[in-house]
C-alpha angles and dihedrals in degrees: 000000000000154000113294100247089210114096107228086031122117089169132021121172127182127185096345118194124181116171134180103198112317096336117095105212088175111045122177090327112169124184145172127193116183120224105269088015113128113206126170124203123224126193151125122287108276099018089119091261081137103035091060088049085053088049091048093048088049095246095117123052108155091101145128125225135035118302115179110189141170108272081220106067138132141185139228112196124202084249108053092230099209123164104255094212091050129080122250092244089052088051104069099052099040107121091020105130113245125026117338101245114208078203083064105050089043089056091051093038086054088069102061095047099252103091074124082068104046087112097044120108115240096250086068098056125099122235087257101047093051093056092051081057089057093050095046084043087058086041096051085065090048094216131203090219131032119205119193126188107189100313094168097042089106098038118111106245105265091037078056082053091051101038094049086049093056095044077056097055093032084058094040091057095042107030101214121155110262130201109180117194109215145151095203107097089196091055096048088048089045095051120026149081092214141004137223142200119197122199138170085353113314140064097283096174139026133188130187115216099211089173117121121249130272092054139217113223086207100046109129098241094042079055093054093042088056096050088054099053094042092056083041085059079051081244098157126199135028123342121276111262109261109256109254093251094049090050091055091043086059093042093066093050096053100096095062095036096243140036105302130224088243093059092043092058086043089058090048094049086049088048086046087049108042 
């Protein structure tokens, strides 16, 4: 694992193997992610989505091939993860070189909304809440490069709204490259930069979401992105019908044409309260 040589790149991949056995679940894979870019990374189950994530965060080595990555970087996993006989607060900054500031963590903790938990044990806190640990923990290190692997998979459908809302914000204000591993198309559209679909092995598609931020859901083009994506999944057929939070989160944003500031704000205040 090194530096990528290439001046504008957070992530820069040539050539990638990675093989279990005799399969090759990787297979010739090259990638570039440029320093502030969002891309999120779309696949089957099994299709090593989640194995290149594991490269990228230096917990696989046993590769062939030349990966370049930003020595700051920090991961988010679909299951927070948090030490269950440490405080929240204790949490964030466990692994982080030095002395482990309370200071830190609080200011970390500030961003997700839940600087009021810092003390709380992690079995009290909700599903939501301990996934906001796991972002303010990432963003303890402030990384150069994010790496998320699912981290709303778990989520109840309107705590996944809030919780995507807040990623976008929490990006907007650092300006890491980001790669999300995801499954949901809508979230990759409402959220990156690019996005990629990954197939036998390699990146097979790309797409480039040239939309502005914030994002209708029923803009015409986000609707045409979707269906892209979606024949590109090999999903036939018509369209899966929009969860109902997601309809109504669209439906406030109708009048400007897009998610407003204003709703997005909205969306933080609910993740700070609940």
């Amino acid at each position: 694992m090194r530096v990528p040589s290439s001046a504008g790149l957070a992530v820069s991949v040539s050539g990638l193997v990675r093989r279990f056995g005799e399969r090759a679940i990787i297979r010739d894979l090259n990638l570039e992610i440029r320093e502030g870019e969002f891309v999120a990374l779309l696949g089957a189950s099994g299709c090593g989505k989640s194995t290149l994530l594991r490269i990228l965060a230096d917990l696989d080595h046993d590769i062939e091939g030349d990966v370049f990555v930003s020595p700051r970087r920090a991961v988010a996993f679909q299951a927070p993860r948090l030490f269950p006989w440490k405080r929240v607060w204790s949490n964030v900054v466990t692994g982080l070189p030095g002395p482990r500031d309370r200071a830190h963590a609080d200011a970390a903790l500030d961003e997700v909304g839940l600087r009021h938990r810092g003390d709380a044990w992690p079995k009290d806190l909700s599903g939501g809440e301990a996934q906001r640990v796991s972002l303010a923990r990432a963003l303890a290190r402030e990384p150069d490069l994010l790496l998320l692997d699912e981290p709303f998979a778990a989520l109840d459908a309107l705590t996944r709204l809030k919780a995507q809302a807040l990623v976008a914000e929490l990006w907007r204000r650092h300006r890491p490259a980001v790669l999300l591993v995801t499954h949901d198309v809508e979230e990759a559209l409402s959220l990156a930069d690019r996005v990629l679909v990954m197939r036998d092995g390699i990146v097979a598609e790309a797409a480039t979401v040239t939309l502005g931020r914030p994002r209708s859901l029923v803009d015409p083009v986000f609707t045409r992105l979707r269906a892209q994506l979606l024949a590109w999944l090999g999903v036939d057929g018509p369209e899966p019908e929009t969860p109902r939070e997601t309809r109504e989160l669209a439906a406030a944003s109708r009048d400007d044409d897009a998610l407003s500031g204003d709703t997005l704000s909205h969306l933080n205040r609910e993740v700070i309260r609940g």
